[in-house]
C-alpha positions as CSV (number, residue, x, y, z in Angstrom):
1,X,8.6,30.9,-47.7
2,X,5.9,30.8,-44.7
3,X,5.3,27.2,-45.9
4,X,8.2,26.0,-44.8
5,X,8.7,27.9,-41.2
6,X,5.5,26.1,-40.7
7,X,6.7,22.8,-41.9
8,X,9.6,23.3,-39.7
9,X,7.5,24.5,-36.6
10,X,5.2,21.2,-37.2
11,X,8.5,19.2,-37.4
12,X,9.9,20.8,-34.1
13,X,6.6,20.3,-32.3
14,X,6.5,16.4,-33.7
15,X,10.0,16.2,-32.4
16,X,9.2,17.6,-28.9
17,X,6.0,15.5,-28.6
18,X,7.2,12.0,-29.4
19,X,10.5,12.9,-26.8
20,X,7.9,13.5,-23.8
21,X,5.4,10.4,-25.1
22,X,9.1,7.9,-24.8
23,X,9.9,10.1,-21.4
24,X,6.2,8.7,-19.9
25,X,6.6,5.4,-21.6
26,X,9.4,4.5,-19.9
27,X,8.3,6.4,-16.5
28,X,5.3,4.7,-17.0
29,X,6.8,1.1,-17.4
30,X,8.7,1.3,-14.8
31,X,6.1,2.4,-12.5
32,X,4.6,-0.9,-13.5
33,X,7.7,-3.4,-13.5
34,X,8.1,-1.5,-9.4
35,X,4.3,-1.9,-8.8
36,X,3.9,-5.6,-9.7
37,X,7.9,-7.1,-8.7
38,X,8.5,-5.0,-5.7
39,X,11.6,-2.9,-4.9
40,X,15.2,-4.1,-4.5
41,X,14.8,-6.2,-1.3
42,X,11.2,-5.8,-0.3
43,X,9.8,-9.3,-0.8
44,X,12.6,-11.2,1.0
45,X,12.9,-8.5,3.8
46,X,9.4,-8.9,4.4
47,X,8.9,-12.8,5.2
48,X,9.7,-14.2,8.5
49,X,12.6,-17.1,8.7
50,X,11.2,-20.4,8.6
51,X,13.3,-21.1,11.8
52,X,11.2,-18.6,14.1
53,X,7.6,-18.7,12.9
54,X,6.7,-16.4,15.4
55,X,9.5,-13.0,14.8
56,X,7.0,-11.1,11.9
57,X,4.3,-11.4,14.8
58,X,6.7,-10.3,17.6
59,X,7.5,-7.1,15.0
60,X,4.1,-5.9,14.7
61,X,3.6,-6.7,18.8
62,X,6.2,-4.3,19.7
63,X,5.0,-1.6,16.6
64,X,1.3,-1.5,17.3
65,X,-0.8,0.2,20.3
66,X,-3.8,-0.6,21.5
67,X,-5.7,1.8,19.4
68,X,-4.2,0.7,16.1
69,X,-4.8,-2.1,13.7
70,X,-1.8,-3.7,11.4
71,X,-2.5,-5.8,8.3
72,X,0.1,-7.6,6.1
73,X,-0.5,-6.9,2.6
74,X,1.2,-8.8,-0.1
75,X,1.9,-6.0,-3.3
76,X,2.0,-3.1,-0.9
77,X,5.3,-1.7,-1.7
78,X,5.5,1.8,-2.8
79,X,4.1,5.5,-1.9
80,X,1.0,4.7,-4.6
81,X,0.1,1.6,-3.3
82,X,-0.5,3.3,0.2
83,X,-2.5,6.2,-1.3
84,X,-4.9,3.3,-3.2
85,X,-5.6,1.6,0.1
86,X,-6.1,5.0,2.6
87,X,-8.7,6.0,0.1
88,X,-10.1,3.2,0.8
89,X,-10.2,2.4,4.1
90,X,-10.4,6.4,5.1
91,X,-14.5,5.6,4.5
92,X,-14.6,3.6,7.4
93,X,-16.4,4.8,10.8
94,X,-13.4,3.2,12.6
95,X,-10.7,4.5,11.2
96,X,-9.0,7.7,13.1
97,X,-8.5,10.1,9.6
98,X,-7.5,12.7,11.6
99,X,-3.4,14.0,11.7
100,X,-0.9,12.4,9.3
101,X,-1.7,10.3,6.4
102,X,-5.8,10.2,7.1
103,X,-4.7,7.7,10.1
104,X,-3.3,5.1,7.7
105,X,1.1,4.9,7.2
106,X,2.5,1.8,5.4
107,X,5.5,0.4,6.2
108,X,6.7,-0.6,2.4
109,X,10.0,-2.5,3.6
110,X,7.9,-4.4,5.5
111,X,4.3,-4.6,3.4
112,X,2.7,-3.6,6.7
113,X,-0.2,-1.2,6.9
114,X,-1.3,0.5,10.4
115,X,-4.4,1.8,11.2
116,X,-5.3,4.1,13.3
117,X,-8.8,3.6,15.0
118,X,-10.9,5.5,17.0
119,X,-11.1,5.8,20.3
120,X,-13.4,3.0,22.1
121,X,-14.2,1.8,18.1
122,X,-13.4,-2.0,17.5
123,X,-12.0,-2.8,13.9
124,X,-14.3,-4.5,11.2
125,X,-11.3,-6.5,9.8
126,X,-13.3,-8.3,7.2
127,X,-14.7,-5.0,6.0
128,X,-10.8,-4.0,6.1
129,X,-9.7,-6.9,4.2
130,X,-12.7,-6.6,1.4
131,X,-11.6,-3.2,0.8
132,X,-7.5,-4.2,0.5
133,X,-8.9,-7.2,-2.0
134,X,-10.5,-3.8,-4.0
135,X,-7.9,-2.0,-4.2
136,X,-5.8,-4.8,-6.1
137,X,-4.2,-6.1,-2.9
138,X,-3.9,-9.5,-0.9
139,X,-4.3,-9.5,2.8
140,X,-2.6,-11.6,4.6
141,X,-3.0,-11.5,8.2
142,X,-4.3,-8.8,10.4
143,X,-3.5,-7.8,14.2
144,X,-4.9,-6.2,16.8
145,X,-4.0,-6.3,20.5
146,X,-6.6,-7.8,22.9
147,X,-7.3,-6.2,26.5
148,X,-4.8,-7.7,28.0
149,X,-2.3,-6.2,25.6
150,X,-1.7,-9.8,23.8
151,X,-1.5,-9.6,20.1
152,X,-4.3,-11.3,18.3
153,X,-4.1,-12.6,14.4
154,X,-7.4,-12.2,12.2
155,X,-6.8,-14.3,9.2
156,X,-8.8,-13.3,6.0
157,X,-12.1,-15.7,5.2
158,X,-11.6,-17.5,1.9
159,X,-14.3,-16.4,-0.4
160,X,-15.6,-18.7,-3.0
């Protein structure tokens, strides 16, 4: 008789252990299919129109301060993404990590990551594109703004 409560117990267990290993499957797969293809609307929302090169530029112009650093990233497009880069970049002698989100907030509709520097510090943007390229993601174009206030574009060096 106790052989076959235990039989059933085992059976019960099995059952319960094989419905939370399909629960994280599928949690798990879609985490990837989100990761890797974006959400609904991301990608095109994120690309300038051909007929005004210059309106993804005039975004981050108006967005940024003078003590902040923007980067487009290419595959930045969820909550996990941003926690992968701020570890990251969070290392960095330049970076402000103090107050919200160690200094670093992504903008996921847009693939845009600020950065918060530190006051009188100057960016190392290569050093900031290296560690994006780490963490799985392409950098596409950074910005600062120059003393007098005009946006400048640092584009990543090709590395062979």
């Amino acid at each position: 008789m106790s052989t076959d409560k235990t039989q059933t117990f085992t059976n019960s267990n099995l059952m319960k252990i094989t419905h939370k290993i399909n629960i994280l499957f599928l949690y798990g797969a879609s985490f990837l299919f989100l990761h890797n293809f974006g959400h609904a609307g991301t990608l095109a929302a994120s690309k300038p129109s051909s007929s005004d090169p210059n309106s993804f530029s005039a975004k981050v112009s108006s967005v940024i301060s003078d003590s902040e650093l923007a980067v487009k990233v290419d595959g930045a497009v969820c909550s996990f993404c941003a926690n992968g880069i701020r570890k990251g970049l969070s290392k960095y002698e330049f970076v402000d990590t103090n107050g919200k989100n160690k200094g670093i907030t992504l903008d996921t509709k847009n693939q845009l990551l600020i950065v918060r520097l530190k006051k009188d510090r100057k960016p190392n943007v290569t050093k900031v594109f290296d560690s994006i390229l780490k963490g799985g993601y392409k950098p596409v174009k950074a910005y600062t703004k120059g003393v007098d206030g005009k946006l400048l574009e640092h584009v990543p060096q090709n590395k062979k």
